[in-house]
C-alpha positions in Angstrom: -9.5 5.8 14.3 -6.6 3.8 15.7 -3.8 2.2 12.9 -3.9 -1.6 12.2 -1.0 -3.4 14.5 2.2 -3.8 12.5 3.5 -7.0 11.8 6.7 -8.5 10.1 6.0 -9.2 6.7 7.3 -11.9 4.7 8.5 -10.2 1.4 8.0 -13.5 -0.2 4.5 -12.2 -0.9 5.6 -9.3 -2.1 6.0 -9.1 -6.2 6.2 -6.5 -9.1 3.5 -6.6 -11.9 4.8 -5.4 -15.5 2.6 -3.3 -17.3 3.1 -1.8 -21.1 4.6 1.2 -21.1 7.3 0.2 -18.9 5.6 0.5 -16.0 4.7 -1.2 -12.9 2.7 -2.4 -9.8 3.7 -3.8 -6.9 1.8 -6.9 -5.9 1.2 -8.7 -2.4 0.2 -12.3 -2.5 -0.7 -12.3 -6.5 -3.3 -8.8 -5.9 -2.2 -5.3 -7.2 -1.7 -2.7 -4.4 -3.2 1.1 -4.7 -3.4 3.9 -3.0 -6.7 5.1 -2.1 -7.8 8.4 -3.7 -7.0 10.3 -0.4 -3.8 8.8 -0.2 -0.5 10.0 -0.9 3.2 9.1 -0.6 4.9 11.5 1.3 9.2 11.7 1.6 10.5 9.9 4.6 14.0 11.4 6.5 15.7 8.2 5.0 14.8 9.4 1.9 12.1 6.9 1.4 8.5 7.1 1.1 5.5 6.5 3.8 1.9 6.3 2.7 0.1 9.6 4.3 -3.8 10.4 4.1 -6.9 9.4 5.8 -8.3 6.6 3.5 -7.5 3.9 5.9 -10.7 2.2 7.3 -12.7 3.5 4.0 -15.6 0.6 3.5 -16.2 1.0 -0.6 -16.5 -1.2 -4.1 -17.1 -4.7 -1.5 -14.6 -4.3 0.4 -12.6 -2.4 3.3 -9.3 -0.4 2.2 -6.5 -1.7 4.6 -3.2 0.9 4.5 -0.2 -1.4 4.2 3.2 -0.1 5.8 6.4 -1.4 6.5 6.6 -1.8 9.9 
């Protein structure tokens, strides 16, 4: 399975979503963004994070789970 093209993405649609608790969710374009069960965030050499795992492409719950990166 090939990765999706990357694109420059405007970060006006990106947003944070406060939950109780103190925590939060980031948001693209008003929709909450998860990682898929066999996803993970793995440590970057910038001392970052990447999204690593194989759930990319996964057809489930009436929809297809897209990986978003930052290109």
């Amino acid at each position: 399975m090939r990765a999706p093209a990357r694109t420059a993405l405007p970060v006006t649609a990106a947003n944070r979503l406060a939950w109780p608790g103190g925590l939060s969710q980031i948001t693209w374009n008003g929709h909450p963004l998860y990682l898929f069960s066999n996803e993970a965030l793995g440590p970057t050499s910038n001392g970052g994070a990447a999204p690593v795992g194989n759930g990319n492409g996964i057809k489930a719950f009436g929809g297809t789970f897209s990986l978003v990166v930052n290109p």
